[in-house]
Each structure stands twice: as C-alpha cells, then as structure tokens.
mmCIF file of the N, C-alpha and C atoms, coordinates in Angstrom:
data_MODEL
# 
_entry.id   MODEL 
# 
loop_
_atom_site.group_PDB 
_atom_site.id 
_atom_site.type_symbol 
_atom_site.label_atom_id 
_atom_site.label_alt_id 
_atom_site.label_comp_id 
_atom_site.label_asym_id 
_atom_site.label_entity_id 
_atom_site.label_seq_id 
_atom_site.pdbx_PDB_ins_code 
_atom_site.Cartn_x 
_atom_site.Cartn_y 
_atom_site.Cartn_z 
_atom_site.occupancy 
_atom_site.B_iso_or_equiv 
_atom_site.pdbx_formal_charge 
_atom_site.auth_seq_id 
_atom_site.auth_comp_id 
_atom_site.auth_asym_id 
_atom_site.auth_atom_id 
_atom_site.pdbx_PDB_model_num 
ATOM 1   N N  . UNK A 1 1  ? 194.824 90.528  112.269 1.00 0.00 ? 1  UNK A N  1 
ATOM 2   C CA . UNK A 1 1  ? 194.691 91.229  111.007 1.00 0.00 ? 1  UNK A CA 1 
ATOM 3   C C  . UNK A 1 1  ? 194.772 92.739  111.209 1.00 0.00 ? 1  UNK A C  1 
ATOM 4   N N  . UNK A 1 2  ? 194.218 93.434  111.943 1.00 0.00 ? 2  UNK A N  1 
ATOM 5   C CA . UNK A 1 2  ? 193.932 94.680  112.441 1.00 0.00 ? 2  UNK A CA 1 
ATOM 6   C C  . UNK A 1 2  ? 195.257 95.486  112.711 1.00 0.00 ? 2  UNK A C  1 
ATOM 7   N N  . UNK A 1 3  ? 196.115 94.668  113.237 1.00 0.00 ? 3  UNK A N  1 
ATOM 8   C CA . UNK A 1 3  ? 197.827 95.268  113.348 1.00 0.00 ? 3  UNK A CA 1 
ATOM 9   C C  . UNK A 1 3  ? 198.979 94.946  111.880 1.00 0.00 ? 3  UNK A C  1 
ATOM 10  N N  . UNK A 1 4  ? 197.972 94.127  110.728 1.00 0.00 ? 4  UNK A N  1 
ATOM 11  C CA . UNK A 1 4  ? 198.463 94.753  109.641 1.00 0.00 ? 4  UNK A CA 1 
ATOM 12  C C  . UNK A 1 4  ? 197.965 95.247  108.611 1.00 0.00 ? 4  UNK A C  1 
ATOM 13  N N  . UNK A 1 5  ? 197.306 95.657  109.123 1.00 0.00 ? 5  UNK A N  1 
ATOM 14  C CA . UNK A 1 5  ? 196.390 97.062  107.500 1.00 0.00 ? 5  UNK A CA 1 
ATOM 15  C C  . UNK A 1 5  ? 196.579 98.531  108.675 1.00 0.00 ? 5  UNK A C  1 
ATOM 16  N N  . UNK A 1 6  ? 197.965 98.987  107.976 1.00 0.00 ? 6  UNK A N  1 
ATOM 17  C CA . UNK A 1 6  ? 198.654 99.991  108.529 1.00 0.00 ? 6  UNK A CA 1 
ATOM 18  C C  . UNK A 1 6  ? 198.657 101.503 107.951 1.00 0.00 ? 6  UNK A C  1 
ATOM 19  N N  . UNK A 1 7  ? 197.822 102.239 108.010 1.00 0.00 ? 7  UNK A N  1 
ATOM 20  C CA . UNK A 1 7  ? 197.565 103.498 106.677 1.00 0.00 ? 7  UNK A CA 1 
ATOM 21  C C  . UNK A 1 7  ? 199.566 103.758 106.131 1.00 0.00 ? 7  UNK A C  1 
ATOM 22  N N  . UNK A 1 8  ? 199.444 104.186 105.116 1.00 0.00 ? 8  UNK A N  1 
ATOM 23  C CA . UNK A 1 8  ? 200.812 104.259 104.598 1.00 0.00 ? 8  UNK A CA 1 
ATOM 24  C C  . UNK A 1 8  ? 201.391 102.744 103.876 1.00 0.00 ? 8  UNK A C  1 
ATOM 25  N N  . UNK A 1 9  ? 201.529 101.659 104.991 1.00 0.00 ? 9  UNK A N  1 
ATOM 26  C CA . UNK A 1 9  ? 201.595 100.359 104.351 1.00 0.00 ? 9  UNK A CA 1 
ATOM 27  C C  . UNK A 1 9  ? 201.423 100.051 102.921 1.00 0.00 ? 9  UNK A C  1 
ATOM 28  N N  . UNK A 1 10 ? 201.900 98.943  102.191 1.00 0.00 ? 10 UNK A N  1 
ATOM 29  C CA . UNK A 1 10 ? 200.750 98.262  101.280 1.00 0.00 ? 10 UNK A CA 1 
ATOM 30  C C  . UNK A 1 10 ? 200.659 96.682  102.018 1.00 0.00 ? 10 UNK A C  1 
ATOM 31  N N  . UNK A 1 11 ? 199.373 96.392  101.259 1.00 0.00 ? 11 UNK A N  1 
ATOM 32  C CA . UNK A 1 11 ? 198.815 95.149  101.909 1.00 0.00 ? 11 UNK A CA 1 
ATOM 33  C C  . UNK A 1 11 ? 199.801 93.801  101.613 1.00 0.00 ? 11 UNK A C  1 
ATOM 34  N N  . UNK A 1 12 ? 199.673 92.912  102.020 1.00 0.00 ? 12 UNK A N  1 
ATOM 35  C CA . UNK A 1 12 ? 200.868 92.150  101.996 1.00 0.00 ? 12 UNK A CA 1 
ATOM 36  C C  . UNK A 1 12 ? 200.574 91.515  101.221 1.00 0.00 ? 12 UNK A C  1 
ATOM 37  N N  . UNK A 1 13 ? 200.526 90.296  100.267 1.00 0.00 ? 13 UNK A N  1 
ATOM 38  C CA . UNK A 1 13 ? 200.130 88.949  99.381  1.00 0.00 ? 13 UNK A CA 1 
ATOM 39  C C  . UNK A 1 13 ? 198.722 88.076  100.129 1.00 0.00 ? 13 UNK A C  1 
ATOM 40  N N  . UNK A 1 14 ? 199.130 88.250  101.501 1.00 0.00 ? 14 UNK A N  1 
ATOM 41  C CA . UNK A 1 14 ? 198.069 87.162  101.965 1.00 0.00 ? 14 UNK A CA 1 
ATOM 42  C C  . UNK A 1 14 ? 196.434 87.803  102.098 1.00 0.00 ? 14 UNK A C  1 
ATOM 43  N N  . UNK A 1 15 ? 196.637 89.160  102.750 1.00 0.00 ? 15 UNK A N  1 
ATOM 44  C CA . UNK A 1 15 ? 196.079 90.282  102.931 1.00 0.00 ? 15 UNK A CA 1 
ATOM 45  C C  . UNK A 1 15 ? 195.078 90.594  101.487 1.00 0.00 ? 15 UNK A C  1 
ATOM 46  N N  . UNK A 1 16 ? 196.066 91.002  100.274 1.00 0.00 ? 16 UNK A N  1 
ATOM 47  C CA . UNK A 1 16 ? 194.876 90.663  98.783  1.00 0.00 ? 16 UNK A CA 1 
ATOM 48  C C  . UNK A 1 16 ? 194.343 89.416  98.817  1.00 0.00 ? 16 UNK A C  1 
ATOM 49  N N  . UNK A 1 17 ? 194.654 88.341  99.036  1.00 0.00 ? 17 UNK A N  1 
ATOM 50  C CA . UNK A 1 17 ? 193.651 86.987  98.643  1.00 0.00 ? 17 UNK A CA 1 
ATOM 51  C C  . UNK A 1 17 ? 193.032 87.200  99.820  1.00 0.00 ? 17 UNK A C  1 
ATOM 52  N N  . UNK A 1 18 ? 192.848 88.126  100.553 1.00 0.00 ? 18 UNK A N  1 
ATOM 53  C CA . UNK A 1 18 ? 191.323 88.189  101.442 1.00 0.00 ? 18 UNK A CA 1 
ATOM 54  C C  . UNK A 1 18 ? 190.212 89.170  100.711 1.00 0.00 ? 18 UNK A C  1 
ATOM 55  N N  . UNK A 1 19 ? 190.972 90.310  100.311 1.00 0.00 ? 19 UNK A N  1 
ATOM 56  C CA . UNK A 1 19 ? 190.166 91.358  100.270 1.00 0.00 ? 19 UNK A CA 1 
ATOM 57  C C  . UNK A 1 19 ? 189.019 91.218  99.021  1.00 0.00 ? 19 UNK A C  1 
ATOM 58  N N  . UNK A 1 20 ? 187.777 91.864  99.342  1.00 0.00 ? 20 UNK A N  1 
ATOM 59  C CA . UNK A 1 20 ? 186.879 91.616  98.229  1.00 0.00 ? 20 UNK A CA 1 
ATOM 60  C C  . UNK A 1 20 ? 186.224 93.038  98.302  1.00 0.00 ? 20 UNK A C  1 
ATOM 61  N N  . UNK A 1 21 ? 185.586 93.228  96.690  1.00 0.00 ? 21 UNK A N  1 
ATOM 62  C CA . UNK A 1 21 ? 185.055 95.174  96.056  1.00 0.00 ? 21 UNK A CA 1 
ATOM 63  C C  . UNK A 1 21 ? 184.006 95.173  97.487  1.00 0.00 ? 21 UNK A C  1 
ATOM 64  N N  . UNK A 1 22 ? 184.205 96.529  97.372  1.00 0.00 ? 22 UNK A N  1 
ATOM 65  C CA . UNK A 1 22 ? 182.789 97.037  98.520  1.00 0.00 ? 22 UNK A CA 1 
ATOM 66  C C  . UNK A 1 22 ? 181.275 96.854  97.628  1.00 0.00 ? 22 UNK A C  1 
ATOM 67  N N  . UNK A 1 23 ? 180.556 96.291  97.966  1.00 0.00 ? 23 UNK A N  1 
ATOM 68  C CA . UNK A 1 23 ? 179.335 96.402  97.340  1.00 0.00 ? 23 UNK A CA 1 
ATOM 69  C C  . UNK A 1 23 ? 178.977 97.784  97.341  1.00 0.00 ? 23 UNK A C  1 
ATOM 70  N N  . UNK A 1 24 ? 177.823 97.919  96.136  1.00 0.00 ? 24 UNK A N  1 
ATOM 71  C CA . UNK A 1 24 ? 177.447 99.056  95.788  1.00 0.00 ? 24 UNK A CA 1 
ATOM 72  C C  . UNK A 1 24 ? 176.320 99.897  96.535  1.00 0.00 ? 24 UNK A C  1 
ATOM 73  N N  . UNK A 1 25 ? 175.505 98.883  97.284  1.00 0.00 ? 25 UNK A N  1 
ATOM 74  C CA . UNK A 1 25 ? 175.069 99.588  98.530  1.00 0.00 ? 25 UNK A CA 1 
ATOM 75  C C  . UNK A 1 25 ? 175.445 100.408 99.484  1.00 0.00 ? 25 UNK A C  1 
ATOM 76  N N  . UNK A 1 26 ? 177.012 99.560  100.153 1.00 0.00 ? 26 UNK A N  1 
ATOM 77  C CA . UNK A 1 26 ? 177.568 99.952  100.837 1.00 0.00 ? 26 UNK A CA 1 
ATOM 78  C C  . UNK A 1 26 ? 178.592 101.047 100.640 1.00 0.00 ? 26 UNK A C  1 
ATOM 79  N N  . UNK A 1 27 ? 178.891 101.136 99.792  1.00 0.00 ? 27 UNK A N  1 
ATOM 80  C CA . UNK A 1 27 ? 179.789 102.062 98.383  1.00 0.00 ? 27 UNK A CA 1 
ATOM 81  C C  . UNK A 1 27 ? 179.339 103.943 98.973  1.00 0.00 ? 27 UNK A C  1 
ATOM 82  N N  . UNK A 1 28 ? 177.808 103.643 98.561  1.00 0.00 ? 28 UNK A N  1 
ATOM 83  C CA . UNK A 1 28 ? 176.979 104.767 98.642  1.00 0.00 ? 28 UNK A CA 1 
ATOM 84  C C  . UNK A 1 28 ? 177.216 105.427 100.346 1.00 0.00 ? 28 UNK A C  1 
ATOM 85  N N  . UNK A 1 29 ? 177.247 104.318 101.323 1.00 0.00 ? 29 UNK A N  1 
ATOM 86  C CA . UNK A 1 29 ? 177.827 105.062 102.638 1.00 0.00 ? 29 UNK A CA 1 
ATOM 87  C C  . UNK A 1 29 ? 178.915 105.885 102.513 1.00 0.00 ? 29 UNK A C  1 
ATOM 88  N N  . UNK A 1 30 ? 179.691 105.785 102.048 1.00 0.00 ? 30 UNK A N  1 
ATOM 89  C CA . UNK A 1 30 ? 181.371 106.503 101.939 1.00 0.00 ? 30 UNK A CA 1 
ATOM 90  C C  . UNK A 1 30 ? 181.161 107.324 100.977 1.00 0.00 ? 30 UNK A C  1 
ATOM 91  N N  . UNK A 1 31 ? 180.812 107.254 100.245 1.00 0.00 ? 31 UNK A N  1 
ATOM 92  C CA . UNK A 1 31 ? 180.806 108.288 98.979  1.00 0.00 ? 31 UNK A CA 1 
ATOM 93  C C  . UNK A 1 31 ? 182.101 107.893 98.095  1.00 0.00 ? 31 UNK A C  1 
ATOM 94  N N  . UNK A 1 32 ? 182.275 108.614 97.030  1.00 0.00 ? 32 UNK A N  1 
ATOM 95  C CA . UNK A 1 32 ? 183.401 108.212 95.949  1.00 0.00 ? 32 UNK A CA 1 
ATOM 96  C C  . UNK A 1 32 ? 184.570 108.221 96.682  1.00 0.00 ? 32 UNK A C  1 
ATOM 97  N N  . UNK A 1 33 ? 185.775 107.128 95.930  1.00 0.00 ? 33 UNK A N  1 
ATOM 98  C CA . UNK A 1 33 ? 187.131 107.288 96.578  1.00 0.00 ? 33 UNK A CA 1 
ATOM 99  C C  . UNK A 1 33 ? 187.491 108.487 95.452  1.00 0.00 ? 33 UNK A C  1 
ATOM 100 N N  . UNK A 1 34 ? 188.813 108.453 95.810  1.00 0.00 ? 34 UNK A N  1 
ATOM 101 C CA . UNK A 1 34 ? 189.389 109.971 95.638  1.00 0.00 ? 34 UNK A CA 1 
ATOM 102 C C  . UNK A 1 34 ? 190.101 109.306 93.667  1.00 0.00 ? 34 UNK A C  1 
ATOM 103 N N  . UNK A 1 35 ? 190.004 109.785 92.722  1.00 0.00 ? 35 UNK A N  1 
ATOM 104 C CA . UNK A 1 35 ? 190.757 108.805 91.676  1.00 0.00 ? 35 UNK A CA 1 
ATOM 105 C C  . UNK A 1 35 ? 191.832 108.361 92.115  1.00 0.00 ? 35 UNK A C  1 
ATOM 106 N N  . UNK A 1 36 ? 191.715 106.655 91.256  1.00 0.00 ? 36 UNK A N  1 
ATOM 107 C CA . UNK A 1 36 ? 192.570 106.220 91.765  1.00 0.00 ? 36 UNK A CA 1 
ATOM 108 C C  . UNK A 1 36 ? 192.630 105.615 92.595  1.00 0.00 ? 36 UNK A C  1 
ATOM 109 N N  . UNK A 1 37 ? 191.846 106.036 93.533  1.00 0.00 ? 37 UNK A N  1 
ATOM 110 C CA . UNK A 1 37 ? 191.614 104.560 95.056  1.00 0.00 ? 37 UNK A CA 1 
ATOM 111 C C  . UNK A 1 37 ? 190.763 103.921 94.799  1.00 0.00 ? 37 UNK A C  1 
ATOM 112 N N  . UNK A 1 38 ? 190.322 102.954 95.838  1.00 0.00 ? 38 UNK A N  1 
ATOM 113 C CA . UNK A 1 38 ? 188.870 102.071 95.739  1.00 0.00 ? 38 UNK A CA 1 
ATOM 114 C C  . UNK A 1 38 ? 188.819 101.703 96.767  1.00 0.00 ? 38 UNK A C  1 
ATOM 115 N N  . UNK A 1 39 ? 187.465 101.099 97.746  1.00 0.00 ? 39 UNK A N  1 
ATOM 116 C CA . UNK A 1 39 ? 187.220 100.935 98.526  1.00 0.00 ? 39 UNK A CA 1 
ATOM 117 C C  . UNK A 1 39 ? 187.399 99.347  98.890  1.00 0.00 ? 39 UNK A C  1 
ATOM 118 N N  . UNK A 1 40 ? 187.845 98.600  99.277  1.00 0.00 ? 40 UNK A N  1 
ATOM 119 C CA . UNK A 1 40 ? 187.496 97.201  99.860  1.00 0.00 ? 40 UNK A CA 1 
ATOM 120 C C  . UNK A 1 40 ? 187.531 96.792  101.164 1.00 0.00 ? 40 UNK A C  1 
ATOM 121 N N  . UNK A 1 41 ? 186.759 95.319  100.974 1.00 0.00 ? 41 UNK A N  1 
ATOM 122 C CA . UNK A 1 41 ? 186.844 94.502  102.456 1.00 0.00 ? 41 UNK A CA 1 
ATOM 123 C C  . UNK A 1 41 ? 187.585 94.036  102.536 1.00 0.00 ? 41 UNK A C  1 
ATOM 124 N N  . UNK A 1 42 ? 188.562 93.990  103.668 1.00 0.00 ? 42 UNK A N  1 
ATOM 125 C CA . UNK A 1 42 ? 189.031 93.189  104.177 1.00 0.00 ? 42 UNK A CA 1 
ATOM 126 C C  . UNK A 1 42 ? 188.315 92.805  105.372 1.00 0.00 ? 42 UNK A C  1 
ATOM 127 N N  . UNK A 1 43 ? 188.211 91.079  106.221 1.00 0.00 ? 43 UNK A N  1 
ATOM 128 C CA . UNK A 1 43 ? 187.893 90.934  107.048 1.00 0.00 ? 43 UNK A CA 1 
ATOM 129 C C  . UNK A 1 43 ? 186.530 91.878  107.679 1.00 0.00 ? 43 UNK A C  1 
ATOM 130 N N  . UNK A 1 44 ? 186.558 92.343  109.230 1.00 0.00 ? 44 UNK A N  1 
ATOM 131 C CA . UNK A 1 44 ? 185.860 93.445  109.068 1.00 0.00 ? 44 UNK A CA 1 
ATOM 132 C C  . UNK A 1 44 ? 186.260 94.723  108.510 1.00 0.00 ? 44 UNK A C  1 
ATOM 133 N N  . UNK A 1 45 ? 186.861 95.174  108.097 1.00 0.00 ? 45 UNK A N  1 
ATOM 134 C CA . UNK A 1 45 ? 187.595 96.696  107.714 1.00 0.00 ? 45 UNK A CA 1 
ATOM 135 C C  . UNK A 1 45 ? 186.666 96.806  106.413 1.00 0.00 ? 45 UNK A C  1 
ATOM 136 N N  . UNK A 1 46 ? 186.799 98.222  106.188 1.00 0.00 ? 46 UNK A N  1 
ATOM 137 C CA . UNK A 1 46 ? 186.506 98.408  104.647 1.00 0.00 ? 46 UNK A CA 1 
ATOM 138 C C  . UNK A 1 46 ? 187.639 99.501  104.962 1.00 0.00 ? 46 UNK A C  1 
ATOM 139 N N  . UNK A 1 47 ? 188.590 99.544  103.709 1.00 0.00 ? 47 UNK A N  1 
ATOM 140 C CA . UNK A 1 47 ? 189.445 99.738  103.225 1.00 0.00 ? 47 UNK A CA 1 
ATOM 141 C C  . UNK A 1 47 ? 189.864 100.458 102.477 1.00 0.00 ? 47 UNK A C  1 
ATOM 142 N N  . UNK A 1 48 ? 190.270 102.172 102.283 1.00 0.00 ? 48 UNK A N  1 
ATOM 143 C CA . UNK A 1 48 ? 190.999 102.219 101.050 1.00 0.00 ? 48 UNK A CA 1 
ATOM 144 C C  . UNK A 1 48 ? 192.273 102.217 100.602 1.00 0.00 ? 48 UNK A C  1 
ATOM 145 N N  . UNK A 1 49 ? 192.580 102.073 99.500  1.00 0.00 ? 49 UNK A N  1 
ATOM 146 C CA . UNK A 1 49 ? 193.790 101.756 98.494  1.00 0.00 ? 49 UNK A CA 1 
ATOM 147 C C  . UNK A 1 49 ? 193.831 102.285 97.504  1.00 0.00 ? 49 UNK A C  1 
ATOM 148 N N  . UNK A 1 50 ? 195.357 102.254 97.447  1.00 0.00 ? 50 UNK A N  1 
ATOM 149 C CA . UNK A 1 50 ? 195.566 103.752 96.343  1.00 0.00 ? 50 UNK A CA 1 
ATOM 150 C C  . UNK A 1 50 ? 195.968 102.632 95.342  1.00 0.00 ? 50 UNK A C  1 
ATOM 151 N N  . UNK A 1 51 ? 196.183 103.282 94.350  1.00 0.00 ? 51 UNK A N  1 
ATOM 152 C CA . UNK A 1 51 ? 196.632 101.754 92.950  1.00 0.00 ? 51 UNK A CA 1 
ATOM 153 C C  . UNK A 1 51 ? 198.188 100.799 93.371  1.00 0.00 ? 51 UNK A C  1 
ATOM 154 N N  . UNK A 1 52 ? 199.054 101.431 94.551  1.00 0.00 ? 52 UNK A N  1 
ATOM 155 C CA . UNK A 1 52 ? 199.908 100.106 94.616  1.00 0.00 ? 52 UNK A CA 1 
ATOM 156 C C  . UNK A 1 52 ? 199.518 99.756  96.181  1.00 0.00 ? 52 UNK A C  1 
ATOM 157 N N  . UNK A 1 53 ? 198.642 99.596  96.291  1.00 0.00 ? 53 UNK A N  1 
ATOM 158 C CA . UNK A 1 53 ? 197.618 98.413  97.023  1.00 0.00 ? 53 UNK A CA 1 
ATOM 159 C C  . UNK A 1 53 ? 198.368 99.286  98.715  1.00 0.00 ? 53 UNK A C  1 
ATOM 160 N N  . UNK A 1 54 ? 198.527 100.206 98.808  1.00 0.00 ? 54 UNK A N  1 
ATOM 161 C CA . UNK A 1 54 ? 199.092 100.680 99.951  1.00 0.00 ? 54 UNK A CA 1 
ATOM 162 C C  . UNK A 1 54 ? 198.305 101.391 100.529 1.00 0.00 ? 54 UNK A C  1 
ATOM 163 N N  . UNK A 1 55 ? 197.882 101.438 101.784 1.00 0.00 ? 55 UNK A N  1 
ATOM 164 C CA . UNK A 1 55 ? 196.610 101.414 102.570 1.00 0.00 ? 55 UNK A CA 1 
ATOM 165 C C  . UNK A 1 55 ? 196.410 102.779 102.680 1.00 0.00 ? 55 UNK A C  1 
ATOM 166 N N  . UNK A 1 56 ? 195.502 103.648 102.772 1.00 0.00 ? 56 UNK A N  1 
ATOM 167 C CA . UNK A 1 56 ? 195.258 104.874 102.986 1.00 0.00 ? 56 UNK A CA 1 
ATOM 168 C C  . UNK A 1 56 ? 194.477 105.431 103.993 1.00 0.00 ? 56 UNK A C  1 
ATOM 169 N N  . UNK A 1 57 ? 193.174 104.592 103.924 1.00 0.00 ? 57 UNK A N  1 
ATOM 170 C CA . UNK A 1 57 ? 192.608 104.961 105.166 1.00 0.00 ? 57 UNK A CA 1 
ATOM 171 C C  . UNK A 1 57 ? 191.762 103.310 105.969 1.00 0.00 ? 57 UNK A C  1 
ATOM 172 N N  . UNK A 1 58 ? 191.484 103.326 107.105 1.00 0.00 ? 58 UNK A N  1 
ATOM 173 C CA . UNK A 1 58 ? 190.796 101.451 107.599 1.00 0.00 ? 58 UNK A CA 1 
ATOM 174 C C  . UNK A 1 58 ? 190.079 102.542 108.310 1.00 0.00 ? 58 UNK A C  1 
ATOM 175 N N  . UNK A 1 59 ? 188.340 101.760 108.148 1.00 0.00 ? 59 UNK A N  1 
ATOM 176 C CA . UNK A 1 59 ? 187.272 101.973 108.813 1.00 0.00 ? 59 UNK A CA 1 
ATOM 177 C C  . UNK A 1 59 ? 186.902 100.488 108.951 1.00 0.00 ? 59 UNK A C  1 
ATOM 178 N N  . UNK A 1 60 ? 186.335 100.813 110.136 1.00 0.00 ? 60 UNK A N  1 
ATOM 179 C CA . UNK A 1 60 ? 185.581 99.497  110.770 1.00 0.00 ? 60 UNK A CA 1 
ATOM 180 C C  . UNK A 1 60 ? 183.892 99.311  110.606 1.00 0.00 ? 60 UNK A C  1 
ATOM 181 N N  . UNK A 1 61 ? 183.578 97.943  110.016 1.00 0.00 ? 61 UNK A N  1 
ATOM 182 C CA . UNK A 1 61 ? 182.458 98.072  109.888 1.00 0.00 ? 61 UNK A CA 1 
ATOM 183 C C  . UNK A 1 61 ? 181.470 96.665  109.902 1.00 0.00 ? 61 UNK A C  1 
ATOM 184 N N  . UNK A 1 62 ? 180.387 96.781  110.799 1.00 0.00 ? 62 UNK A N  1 
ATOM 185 C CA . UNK A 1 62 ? 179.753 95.891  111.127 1.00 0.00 ? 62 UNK A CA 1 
ATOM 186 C C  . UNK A 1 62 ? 179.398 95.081  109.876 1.00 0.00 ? 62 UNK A C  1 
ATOM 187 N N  . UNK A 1 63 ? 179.360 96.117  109.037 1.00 0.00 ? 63 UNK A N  1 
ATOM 188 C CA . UNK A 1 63 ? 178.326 95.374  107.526 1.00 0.00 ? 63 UNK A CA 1 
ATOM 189 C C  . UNK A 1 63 ? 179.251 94.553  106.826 1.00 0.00 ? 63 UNK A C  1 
ATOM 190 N N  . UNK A 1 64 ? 180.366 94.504  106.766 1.00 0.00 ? 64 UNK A N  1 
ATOM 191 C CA . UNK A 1 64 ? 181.611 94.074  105.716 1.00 0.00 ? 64 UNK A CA 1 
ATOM 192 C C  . UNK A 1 64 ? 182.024 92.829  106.050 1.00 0.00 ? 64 UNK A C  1 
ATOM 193 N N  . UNK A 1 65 ? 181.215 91.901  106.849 1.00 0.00 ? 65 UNK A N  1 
ATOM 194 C CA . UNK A 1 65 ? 181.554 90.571  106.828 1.00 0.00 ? 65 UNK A CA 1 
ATOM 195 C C  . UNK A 1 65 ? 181.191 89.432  105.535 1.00 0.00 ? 65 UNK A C  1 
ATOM 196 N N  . UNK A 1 66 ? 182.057 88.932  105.182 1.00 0.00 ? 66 UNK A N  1 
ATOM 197 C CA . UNK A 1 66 ? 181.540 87.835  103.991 1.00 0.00 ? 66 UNK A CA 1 
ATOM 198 C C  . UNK A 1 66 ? 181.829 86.456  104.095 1.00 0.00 ? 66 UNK A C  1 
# 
C-alpha cells in the first residue's frame, strides 16, 4: 500500500474503498486541512487530499488503524 499513496498521485478506486474520515480527536493533532482538503485513513497513513482525491501529503500513524 505504502508504494501507492504517492504525494501528487490520486488514489486509485481500490485505495477509496479503504479510506475512512480522520476522527475528530485525532483531527485536533494536525490541525485544519488547508480548504478544500481533508484528512483520511488509509490503512496506517493518515492522509491528505485535495477534492480530486490526489494525494498531497502521507503521514504515518500508529493511531489510524481500524
């Protein structure tokens, strides 16, 4: 998974039917996305995405398992 959530990329079809919203706990670690993005999980990653689902930035994170 990790060699395809590529900053620049967008996520592929299989890649969205993984990803799920960052909880709002965890939300508060990162602080606001920039308008327009949003934060999600993928796998371990938390994730952002700009509105055509094309990757911007991957952080790794212990907490983001579901």
């Amino acid at each position: 998974m990790q060699g395809r959530l590529r900053v620049g990329q967008p996520l592929d079809y299989q890649l969205r039917r993984q990803m799920y919203p960052l909880p709002a706990g965890l939300s508060m670690q990162y602080g606001p996305a920039p308008r327009g993005y949003r934060y999600v999980i993928i796998g371990g990653n938390i994730v952002m995405l700009d509105p055509g689902y094309r990757v911007q930035d991957v952080f790794l994170s212990r907490f983001a398992s579901k």
